[in-house]
Structure formats: structure tokens, C-alpha cells
Backbone as CSV, one residue per row, in Angstrom:
resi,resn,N_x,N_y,N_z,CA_x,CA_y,CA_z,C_x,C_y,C_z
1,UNK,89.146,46.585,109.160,88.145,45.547,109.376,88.777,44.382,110.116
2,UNK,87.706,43.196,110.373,88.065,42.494,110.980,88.010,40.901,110.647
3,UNK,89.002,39.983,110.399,88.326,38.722,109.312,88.456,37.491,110.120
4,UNK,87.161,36.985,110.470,87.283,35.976,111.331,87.347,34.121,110.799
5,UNK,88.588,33.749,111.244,87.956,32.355,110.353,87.854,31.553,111.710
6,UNK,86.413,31.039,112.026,86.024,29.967,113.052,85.056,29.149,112.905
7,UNK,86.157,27.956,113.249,86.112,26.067,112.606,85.584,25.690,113.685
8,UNK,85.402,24.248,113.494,84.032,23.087,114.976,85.456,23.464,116.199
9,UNK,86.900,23.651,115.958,87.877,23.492,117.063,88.573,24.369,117.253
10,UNK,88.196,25.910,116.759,89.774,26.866,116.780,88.714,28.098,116.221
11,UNK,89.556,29.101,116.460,89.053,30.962,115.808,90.263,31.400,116.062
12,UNK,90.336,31.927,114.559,91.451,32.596,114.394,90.732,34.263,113.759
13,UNK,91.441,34.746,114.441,91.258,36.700,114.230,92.176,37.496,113.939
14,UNK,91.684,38.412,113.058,92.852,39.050,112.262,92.294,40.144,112.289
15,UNK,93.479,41.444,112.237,92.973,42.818,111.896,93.485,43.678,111.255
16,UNK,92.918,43.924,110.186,93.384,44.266,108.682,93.379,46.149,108.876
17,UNK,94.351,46.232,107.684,94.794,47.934,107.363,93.281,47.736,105.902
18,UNK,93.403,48.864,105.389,92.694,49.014,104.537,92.935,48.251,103.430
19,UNK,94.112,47.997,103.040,94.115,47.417,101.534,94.380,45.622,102.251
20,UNK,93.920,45.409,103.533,93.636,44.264,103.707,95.288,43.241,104.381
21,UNK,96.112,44.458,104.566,97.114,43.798,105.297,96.934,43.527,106.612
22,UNK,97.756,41.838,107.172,97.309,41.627,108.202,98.232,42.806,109.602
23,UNK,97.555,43.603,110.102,97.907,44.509,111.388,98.211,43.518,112.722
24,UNK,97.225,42.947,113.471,97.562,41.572,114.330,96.638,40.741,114.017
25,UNK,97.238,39.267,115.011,96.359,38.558,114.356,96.354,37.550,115.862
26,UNK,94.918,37.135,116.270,94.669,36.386,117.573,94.281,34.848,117.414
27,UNK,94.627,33.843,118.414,94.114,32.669,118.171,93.433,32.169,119.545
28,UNK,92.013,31.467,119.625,91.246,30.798,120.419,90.941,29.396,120.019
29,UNK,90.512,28.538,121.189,90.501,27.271,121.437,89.412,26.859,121.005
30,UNK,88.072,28.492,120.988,86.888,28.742,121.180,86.401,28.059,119.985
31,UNK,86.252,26.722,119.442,85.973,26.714,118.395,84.181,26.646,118.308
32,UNK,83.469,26.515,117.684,82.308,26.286,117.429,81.595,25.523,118.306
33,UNK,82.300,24.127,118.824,81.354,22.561,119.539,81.667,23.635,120.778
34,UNK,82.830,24.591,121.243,82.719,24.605,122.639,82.059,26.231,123.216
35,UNK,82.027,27.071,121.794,81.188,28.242,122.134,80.016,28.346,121.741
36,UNK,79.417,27.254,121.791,77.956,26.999,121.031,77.049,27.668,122.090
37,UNK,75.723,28.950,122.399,75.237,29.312,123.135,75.699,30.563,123.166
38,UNK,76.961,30.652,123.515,77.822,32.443,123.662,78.466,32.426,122.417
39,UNK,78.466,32.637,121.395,79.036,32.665,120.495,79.445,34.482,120.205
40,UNK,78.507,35.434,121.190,78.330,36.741,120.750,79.762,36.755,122.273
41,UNK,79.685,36.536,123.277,81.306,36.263,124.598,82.358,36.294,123.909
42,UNK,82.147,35.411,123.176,83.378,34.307,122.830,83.916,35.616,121.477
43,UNK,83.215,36.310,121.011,83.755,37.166,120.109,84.362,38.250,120.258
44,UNK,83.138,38.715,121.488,83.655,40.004,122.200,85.002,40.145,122.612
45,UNK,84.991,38.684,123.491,86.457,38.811,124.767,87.772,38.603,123.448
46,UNK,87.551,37.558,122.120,88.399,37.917,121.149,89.291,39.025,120.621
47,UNK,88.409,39.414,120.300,88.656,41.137,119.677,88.275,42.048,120.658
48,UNK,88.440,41.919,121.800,88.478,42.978,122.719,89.521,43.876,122.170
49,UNK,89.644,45.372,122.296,90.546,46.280,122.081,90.969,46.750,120.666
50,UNK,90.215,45.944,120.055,90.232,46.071,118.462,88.452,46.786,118.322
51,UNK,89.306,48.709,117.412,87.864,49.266,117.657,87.182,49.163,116.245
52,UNK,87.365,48.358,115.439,87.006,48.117,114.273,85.507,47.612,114.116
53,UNK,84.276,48.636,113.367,83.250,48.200,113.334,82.669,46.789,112.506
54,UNK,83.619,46.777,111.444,83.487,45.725,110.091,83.967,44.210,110.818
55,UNK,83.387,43.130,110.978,83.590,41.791,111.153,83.192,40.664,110.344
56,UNK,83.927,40.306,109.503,83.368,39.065,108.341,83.844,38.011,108.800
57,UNK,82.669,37.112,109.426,83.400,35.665,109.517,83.193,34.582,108.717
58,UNK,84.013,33.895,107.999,83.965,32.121,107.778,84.060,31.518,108.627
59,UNK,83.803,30.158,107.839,83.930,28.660,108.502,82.954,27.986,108.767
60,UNK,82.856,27.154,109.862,81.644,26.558,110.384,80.960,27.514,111.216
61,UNK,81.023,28.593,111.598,80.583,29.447,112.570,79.189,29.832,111.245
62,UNK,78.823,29.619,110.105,77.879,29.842,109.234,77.141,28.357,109.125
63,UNK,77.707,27.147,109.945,77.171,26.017,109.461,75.539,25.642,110.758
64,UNK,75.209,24.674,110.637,73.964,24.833,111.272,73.856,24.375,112.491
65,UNK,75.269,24.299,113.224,75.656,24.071,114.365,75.999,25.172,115.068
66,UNK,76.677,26.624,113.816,77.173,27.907,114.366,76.096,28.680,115.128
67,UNK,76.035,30.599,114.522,75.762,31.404,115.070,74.785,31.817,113.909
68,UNK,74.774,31.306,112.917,73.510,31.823,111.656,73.947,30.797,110.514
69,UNK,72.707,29.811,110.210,73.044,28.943,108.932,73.133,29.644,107.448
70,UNK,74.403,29.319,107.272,74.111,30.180,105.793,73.960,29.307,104.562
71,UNK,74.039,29.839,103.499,73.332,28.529,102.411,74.822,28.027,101.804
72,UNK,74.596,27.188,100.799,75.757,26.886,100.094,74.999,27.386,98.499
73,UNK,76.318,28.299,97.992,76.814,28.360,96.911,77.373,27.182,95.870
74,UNK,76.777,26.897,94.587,76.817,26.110,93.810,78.322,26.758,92.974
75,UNK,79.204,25.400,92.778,80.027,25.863,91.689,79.371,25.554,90.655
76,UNK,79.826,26.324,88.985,81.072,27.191,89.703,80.738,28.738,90.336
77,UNK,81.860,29.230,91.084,81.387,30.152,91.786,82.759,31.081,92.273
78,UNK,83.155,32.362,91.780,84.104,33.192,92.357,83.527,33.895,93.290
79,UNK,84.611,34.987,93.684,84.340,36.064,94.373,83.095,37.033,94.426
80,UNK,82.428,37.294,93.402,81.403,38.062,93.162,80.340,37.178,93.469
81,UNK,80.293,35.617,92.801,78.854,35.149,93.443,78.867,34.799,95.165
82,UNK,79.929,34.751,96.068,80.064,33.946,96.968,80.039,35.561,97.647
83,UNK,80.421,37.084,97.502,79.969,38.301,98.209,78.507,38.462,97.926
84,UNK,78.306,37.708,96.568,76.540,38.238,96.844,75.777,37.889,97.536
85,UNK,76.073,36.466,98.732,75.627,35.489,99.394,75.731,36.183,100.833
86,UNK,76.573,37.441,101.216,76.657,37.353,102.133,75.725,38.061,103.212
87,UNK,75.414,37.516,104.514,74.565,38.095,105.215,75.025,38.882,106.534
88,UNK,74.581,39.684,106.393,74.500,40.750,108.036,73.879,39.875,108.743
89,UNK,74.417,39.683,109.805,73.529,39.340,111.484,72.894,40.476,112.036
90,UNK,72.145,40.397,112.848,70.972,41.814,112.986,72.045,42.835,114.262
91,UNK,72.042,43.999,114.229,72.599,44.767,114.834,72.880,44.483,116.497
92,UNK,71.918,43.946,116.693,71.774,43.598,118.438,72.551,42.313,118.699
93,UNK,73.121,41.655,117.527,73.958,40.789,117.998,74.846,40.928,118.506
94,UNK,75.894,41.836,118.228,76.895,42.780,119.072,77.101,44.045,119.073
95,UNK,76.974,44.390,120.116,76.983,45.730,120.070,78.081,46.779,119.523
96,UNK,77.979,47.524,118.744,78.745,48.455,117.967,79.947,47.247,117.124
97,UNK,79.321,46.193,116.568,79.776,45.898,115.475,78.841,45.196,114.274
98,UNK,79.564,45.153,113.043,79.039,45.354,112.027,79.163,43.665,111.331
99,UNK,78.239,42.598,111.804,78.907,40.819,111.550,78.140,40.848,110.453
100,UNK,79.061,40.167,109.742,79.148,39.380,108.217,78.936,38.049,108.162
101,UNK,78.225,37.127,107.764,78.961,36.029,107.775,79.311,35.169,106.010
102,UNK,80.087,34.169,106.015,80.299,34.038,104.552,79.733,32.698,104.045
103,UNK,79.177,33.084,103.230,78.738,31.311,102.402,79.431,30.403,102.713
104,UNK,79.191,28.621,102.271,79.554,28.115,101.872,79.384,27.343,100.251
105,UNK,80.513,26.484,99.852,80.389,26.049,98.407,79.718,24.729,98.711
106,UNK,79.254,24.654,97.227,79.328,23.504,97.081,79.001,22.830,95.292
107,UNK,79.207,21.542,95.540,79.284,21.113,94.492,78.864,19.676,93.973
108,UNK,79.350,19.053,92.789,78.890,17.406,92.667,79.717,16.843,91.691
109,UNK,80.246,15.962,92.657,81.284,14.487,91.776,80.674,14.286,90.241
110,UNK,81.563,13.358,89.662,80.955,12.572,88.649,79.665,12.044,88.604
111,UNK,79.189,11.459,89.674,78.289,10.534,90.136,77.054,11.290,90.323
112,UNK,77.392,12.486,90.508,76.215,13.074,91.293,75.718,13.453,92.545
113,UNK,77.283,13.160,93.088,76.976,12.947,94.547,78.115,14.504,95.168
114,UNK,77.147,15.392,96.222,77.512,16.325,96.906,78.410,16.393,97.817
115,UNK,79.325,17.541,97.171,80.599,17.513,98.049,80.335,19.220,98.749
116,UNK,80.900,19.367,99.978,80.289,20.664,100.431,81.851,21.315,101.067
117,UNK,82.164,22.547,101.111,83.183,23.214,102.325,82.512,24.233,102.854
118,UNK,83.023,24.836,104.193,82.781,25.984,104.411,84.106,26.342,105.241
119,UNK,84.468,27.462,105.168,85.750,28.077,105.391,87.038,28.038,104.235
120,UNK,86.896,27.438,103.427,88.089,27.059,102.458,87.760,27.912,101.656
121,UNK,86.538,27.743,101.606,85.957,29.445,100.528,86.445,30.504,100.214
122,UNK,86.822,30.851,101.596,87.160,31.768,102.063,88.930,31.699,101.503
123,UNK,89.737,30.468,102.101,91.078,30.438,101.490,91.165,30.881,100.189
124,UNK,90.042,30.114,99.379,90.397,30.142,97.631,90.045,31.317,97.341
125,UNK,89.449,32.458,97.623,89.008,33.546,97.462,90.323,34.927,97.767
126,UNK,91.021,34.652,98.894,92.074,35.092,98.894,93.468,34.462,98.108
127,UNK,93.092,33.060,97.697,94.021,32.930,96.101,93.845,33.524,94.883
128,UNK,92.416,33.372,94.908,91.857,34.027,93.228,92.495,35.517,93.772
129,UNK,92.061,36.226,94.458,92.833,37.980,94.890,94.409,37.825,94.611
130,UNK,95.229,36.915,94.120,96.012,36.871,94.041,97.260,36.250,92.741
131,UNK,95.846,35.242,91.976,96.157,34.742,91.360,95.154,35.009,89.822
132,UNK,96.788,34.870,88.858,95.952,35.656,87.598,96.366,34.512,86.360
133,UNK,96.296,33.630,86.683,96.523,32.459,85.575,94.594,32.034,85.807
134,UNK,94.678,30.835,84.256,93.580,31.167,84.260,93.510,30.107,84.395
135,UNK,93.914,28.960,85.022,93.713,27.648,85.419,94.366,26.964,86.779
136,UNK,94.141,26.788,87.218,95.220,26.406,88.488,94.610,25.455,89.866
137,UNK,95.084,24.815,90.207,94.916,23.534,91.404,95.353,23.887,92.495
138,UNK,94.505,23.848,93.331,94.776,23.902,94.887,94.674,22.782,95.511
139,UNK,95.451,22.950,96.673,95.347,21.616,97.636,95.060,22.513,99.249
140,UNK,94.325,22.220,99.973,93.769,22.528,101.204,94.057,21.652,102.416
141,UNK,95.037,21.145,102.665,95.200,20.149,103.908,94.634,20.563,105.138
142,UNK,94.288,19.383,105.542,93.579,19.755,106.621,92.928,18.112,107.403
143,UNK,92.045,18.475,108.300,91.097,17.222,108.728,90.549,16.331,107.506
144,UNK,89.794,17.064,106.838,89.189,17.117,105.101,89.824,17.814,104.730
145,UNK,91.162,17.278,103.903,91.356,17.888,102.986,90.840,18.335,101.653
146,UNK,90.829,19.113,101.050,90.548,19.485,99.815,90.896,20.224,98.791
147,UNK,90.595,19.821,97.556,91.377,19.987,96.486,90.491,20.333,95.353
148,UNK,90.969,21.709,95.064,90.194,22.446,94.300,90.565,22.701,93.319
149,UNK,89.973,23.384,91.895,90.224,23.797,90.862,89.990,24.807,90.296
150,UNK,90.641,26.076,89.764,90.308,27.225,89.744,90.004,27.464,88.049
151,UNK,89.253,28.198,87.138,89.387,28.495,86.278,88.286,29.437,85.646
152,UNK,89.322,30.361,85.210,89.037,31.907,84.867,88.376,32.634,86.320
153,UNK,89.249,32.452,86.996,88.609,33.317,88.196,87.684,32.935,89.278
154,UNK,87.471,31.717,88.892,86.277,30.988,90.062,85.885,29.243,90.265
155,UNK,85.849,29.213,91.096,85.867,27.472,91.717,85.589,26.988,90.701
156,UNK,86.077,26.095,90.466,85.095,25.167,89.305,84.973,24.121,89.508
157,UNK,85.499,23.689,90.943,84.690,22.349,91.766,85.684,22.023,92.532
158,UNK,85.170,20.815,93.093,86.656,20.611,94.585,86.106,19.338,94.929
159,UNK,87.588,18.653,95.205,86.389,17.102,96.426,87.296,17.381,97.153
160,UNK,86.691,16.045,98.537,87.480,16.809,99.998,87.571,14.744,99.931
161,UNK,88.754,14.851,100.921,89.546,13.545,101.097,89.983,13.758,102.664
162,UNK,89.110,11.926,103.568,89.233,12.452,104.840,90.738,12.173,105.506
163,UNK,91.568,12.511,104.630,93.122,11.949,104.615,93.344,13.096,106.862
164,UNK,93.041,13.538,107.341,93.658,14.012,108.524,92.984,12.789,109.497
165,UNK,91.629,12.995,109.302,90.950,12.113,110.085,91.093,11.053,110.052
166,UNK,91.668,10.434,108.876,91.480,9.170,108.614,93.005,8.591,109.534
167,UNK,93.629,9.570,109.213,95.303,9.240,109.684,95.029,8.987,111.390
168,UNK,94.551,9.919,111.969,94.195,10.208,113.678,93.758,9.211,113.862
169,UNK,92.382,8.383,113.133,91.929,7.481,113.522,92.662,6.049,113.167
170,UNK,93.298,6.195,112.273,94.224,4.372,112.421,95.811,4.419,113.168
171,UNK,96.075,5.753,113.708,97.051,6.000,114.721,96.395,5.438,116.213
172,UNK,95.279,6.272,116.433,94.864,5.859,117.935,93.946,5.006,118.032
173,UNK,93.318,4.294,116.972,91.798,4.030,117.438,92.239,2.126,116.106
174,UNK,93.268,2.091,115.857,93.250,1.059,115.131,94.398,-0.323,115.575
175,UNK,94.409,-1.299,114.945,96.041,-2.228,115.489,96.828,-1.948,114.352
176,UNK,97.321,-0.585,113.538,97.743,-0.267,112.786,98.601,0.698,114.013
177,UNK,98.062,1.359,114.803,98.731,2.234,115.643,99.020,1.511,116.931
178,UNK,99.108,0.385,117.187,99.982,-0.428,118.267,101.087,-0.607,118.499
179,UNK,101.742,-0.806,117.004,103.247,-1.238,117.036,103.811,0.163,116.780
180,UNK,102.916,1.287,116.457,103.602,2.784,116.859,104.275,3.408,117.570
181,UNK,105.382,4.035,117.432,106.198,5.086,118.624,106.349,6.178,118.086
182,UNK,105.831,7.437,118.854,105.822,8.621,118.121,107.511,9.440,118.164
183,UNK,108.078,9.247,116.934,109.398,9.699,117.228,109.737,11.346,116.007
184,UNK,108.720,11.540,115.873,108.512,12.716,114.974,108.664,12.543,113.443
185,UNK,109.159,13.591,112.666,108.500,14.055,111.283,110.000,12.810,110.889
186,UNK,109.667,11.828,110.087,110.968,11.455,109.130,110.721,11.264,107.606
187,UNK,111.632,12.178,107.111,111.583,12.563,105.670,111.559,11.026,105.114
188,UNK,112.660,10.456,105.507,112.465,9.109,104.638,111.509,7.974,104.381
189,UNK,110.964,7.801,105.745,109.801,6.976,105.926,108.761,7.590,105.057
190,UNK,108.655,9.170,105.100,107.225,9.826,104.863,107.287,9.257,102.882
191,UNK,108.870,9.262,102.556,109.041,9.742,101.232,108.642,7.815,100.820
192,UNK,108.671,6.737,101.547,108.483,5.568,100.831,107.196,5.546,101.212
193,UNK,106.217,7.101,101.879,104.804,5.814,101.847,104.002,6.725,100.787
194,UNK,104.845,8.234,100.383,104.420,8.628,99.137,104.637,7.468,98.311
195,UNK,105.982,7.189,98.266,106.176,6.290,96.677,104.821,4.619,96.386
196,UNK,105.041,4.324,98.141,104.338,3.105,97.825,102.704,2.852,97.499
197,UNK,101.978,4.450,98.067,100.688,5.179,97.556,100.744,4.873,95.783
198,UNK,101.757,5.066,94.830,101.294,4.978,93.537,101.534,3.458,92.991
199,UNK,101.829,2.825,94.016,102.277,1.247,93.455,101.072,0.824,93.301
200,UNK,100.946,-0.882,92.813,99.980,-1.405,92.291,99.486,-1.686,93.887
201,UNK,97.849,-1.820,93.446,97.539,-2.418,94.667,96.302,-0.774,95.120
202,UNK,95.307,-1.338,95.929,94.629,0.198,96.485,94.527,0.846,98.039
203,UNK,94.013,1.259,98.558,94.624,1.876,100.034,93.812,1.007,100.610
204,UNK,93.105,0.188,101.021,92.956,-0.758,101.663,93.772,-1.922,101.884
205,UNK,94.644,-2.615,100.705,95.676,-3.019,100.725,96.838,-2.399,101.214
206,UNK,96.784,-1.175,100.894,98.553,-0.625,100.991,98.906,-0.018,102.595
207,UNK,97.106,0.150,103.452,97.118,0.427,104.666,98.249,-0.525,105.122
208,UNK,97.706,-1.769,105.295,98.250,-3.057,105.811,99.731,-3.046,106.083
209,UNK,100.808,-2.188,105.143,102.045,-2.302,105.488,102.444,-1.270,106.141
210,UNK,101.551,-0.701,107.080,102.096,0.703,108.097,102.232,-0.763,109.328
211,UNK,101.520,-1.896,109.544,101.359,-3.090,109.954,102.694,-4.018,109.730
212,UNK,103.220,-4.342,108.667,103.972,-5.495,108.306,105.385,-4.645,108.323
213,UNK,105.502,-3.657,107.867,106.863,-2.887,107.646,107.181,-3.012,109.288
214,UNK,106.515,-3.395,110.241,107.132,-2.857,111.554,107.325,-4.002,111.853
215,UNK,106.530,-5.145,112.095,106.525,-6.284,112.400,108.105,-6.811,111.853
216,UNK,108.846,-6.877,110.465,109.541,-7.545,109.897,110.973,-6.170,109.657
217,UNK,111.309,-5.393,110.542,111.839,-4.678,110.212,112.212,-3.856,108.941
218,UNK,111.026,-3.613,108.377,111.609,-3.142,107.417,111.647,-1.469,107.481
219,UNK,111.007,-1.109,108.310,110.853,0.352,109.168,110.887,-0.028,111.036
220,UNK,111.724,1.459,111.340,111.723,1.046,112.844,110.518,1.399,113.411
221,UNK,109.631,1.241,114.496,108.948,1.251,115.085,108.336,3.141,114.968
222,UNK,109.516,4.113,115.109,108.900,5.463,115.057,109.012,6.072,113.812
223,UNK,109.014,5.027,112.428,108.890,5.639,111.358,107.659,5.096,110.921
224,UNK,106.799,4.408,111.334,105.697,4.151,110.885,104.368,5.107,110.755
225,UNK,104.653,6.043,111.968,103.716,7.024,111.248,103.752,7.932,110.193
226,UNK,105.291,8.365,110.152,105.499,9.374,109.095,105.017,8.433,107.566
227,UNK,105.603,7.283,107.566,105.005,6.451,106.664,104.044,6.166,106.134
228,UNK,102.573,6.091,107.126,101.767,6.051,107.072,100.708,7.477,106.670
229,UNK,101.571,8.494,107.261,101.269,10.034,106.761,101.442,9.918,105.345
230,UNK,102.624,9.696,105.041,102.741,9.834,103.638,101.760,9.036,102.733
231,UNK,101.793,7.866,102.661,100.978,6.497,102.071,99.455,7.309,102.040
232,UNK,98.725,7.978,103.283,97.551,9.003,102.513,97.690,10.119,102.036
233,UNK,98.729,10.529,102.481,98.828,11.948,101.314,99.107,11.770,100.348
234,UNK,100.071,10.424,99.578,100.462,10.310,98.576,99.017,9.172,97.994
235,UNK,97.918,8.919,98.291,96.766,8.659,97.388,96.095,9.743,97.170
236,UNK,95.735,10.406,98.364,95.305,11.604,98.110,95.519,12.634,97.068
237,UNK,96.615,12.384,96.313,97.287,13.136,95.396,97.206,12.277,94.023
238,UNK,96.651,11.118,94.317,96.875,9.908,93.305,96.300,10.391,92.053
239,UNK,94.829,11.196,91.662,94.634,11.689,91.023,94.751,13.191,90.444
240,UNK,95.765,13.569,90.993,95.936,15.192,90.186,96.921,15.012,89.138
241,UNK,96.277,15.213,88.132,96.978,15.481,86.882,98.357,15.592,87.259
242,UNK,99.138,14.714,85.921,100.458,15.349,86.147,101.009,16.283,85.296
243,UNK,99.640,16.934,84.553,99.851,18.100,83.876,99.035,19.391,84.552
244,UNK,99.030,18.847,85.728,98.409,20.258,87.041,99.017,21.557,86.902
245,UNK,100.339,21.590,86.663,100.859,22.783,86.428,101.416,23.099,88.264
246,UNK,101.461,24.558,88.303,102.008,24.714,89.912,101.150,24.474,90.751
247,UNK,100.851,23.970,91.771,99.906,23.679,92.443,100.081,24.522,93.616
248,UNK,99.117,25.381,94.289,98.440,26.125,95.251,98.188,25.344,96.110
249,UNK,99.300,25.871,97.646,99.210,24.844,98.826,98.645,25.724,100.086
250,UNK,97.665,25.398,100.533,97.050,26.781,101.201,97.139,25.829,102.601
251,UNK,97.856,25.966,103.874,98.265,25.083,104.947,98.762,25.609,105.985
252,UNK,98.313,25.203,107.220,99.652,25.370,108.648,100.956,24.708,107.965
253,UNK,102.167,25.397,108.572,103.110,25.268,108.334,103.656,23.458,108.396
254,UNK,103.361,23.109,109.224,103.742,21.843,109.616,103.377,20.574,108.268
255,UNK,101.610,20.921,107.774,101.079,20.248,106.876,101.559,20.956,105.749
256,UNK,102.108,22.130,105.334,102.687,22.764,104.422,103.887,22.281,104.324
257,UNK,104.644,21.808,105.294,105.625,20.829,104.825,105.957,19.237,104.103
258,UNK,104.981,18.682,104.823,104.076,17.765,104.186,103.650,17.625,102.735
259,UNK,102.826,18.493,102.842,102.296,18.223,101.183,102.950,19.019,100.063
260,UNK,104.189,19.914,100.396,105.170,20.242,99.708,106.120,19.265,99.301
261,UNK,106.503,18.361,100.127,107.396,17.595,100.167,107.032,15.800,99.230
262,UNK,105.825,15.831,99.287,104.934,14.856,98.968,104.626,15.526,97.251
263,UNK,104.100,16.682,96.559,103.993,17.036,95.802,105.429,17.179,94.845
264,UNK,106.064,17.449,96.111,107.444,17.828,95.225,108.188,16.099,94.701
265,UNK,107.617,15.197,95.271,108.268,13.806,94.949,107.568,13.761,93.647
266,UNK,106.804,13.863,93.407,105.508,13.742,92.657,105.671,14.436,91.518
267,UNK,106.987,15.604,91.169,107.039,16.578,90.105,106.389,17.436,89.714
268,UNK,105.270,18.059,90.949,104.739,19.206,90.953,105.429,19.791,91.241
269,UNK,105.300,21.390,90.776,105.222,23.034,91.371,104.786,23.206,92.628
270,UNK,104.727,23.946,93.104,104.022,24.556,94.201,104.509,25.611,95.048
271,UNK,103.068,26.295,94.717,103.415,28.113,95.276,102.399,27.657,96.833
272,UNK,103.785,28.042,97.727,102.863,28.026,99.138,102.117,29.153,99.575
273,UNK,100.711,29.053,100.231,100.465,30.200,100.633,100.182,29.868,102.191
274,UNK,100.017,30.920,103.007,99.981,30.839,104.378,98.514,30.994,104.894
275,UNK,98.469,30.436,106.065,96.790,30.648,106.431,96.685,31.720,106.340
276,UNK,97.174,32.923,106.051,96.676,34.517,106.089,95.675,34.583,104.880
277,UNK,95.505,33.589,104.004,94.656,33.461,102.752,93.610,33.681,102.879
278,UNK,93.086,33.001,104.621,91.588,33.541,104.735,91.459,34.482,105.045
279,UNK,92.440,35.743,105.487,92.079,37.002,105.800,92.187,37.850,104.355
280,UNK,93.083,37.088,103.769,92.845,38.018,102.734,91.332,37.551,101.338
281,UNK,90.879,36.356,101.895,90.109,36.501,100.960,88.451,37.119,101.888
282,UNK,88.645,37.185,103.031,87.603,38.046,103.950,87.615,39.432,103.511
283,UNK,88.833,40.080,103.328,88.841,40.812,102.741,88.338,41.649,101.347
284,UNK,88.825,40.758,100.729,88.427,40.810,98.775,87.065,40.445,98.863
285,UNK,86.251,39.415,99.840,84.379,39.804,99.626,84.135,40.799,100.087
286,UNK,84.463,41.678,101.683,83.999,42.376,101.898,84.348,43.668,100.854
287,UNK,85.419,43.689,100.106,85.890,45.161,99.039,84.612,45.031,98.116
288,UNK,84.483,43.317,97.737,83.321,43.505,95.971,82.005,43.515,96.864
289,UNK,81.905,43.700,98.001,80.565,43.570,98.827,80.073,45.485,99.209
290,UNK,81.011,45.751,98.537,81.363,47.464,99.009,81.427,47.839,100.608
291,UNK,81.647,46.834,101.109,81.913,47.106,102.925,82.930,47.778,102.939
292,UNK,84.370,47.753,102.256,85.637,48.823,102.762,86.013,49.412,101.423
């Protein structure tokens, strides 16, 4: 089979053996905002040469911008309710293949107020296929990150934190990112804006010294972003238990370093897993969906 995960900016394609190992695996630019119209092109020329009839995709490619709106799934919700959700696209959508597409979750804060993913679904689904404790915390980095909670086998809710976006936007678009020089990843900077995230004071305040640390030397000019990376990842984290136990880091490598490194200040665990999570949890719906 074939497990597609495609987001508003990227498609990633994979092509699985039977028990769901990844065989190869392809990446496009093609994300959703720019194959909007050809979305049936943009799949074809993908998986060209791959003769596999079975295609399950996540992500936003199910959202109401994609190629078919699909609904959201209420937590809590495992593997079995989130395959029962899933829909065939009608045969004439591509020719001699067989499209899937996959729910999304969703859920509600304290408050009452709706928190939604689509594609991560898909990640935590290839954790639960993997994971046999009966409680356990995930973290999802990303644009929206998000941070989920697993127990006895199925979501049991998640909020999303706009910690990527938020970072992009007070790098380029703020006077927080003026006195910036991009001089790459520094462990040390990153590790005082974890620490200074749990000090007194809240992230509207604690923004301010990605600002003053540069001005007064107290960081050089190209440690202010790693600093500032850290300072939201380390609120972002402000509330996970510090009786979380190992925490489930489902990430590109780069942000997998990151929030390993940030968790690990922090005296968490953490079992990394690799983006292959969404192929393998494309997988594990289509097995309880009886597709393979």
C-alpha cells in the first residue's frame, strides 16, 4: 500500500511491504495551498511507478481546503473509531487506484473551547501500533505544535500551542528579530531560554528579553534566536506534568533535537519516534479497516 501524509506546504509518500514497513519513501513541495485544483496530477506524477492499488491519505488534504472534507472525530478516540471514519473517494478520481482519506480529531479544553488536528492523527495512531503502556504523553512539534495524551489505547485529548509560528513570526515580522543574526543551533543560549520559560513572570513578559539580552550583552547577537526557540518551547512544556512519565516525541529530526534537549533539561524521558509514524499509523487504519 501506499500512505500519504499531505499538509497546507509539503506531501510526503511512502510505500509500504505488507506488515507496513517503509519500502521507499518520496517528498513534494506540492502541499495543499499550491495543488489546490489538480490535486488528482499532483498524486499521480508522485507515485508514479509505484503499482500499488491501496492509497490512504492524512493531513490537510481531508480539510476543507483539500481534495474531500472529512469530519472530525471526537476524543476520546483510538484506532478503531478514527478507521471507522474513513472514506473512499469515488473510483474516477484516479484511475486504477484505491484513495482513502483519514479523519480528523478533535476535542475541548477545560473551558469548552475546541481544539482540532488533522494529520497528527495519523502520527498518534502509529504510536498507539506501537505502544503498550497504558498511559503516556506525546509531544508533536511542529507549526502547531501538539501535545497529546494517550490512555488505554486511545487519544484522550490534546491542545495544540502556536509555539513554530509564533517563533517565525517574532523572528521576521517583529523588533524582537532586528537585533538578530542567524548564526545557527546554540545549545547554550537554547538551554537559558528553556530555564528562563519556568521563572517567575509569563511569556509576554519573558518575550521581552530575546530584546534586552542583546541590547546589554548578555547574549551575543546570534544566540538570540536559539534563545528565543527555547523560551517557547520551554512554556510550551510549562504544563506537562512532572510526573508525565517518558514522553513520546514524534518530529523532523532537527525539532527532534530541540524538544529532546528541552525535555531532557526538564527531567523527562523520551522515546523518539521518526516521521515514519505517519506511515505506520496509515497503515494500522487501513489493517483494522480490513484494506491489507
Amino acid at each position: 500500500m501506499i500512505a500519504i501524509d499531505w499538509g497546507t506546504t509539503s506531501l510526503r509518500a511512502f510505500r509500504l511491504d505488507a506488515e507496513g514497513r517503509v519500502l521507499e519513501q518520496r517528498r513534494s513541495a506540492q502541499g495543499i495551498l499550491t495543488a489546490a485544483g489538480h490535486f488528482a496530477e499532483v498524486l499521480r506524477e508522485t507515485i508514479a511507478g509505484w503499482d500499488d492499488a491501496l492509497v490512504v491519505m492524512a493531513g490537510m488534504i481531508g480539510s476543507r481546503q483539500g481534495w474531500f472534507e472529512m469530519p472530525y472525530v471526537d476524543c476520546p478516540a483510538g484506532i478503531d473509531e478514527i478507521a471507522a471514519v474513513m472514506r473512499r473517494l469515488p473510483a474516477a478520481a484516479l484511475a486504477g487506484r484505491e484513495l482513502w482519506i483519514v479523519p480528523g480529531l478533535r476535542t475541548r479544553d477545560g473551558a469548552g473551547v475546541y481544539d482540532v488536528m488533522r494529520g497528527e492523527e495519523t502520527q498518534l495512531c502509529g504510536v498507539l501500533a506501537q505502544t503498550e503502556t497504558t498511559r503516556a504523553s506525546v509531544c508533536l512539534p511542529g507549526t502547531h505544535s501538539k501535545r497529546a495524551t494517550l490512555v488505554e489505547g486511545r487519544v484522550d485529548g490534546f491542545a495544540t500551542a502556536m509555539t513554530g509560528e509564533l517563533f517565525a513570526l517574532l523572528c521576521e515580522h517583529s523588533l524582537l528579530g532586528r537585533l538578530m543574526s542567524d548564526g545557527g543551533h546554540d545549545a547554550e543560549a537554547f538551554a537559558r531560554g528553556v530555564a528562563h520559560a519556568s521563572s517567575k513572570g509569563d511569556l509576554l513578559h519573558h518575550l521581552f528579553a530575546a530584546r534586552t539580552h542583546g541590547l546589554f550583552d548578555v547574549l551575543r547577537l546570534d544566540q538570540l534566536r536559539p534563545f528565543l526557540s527555547g523560551l517557547l518551547i520551554g512554556h510550551e512544556l510549562n504544563d506537562l506534568p512532572a510526573d508525565a512519565g517518558i514522553v513520546h516525541l514524534v518530529a523532523a529530526p532537527a525539532l527532534l533535537v530541540a524538544y529532546e534537549a528541552a525535555l531532557a533539561q526538564r527531567g523527562h524521558a523520551v522515546r523518539a519516534h521518526s516521521e515514519l509514524a505517519s506511515a505506520r499509523g496509515c497503515h494500522a487504519l487501513a489493517r483494522r479497516a480490513g484494506l491489507v
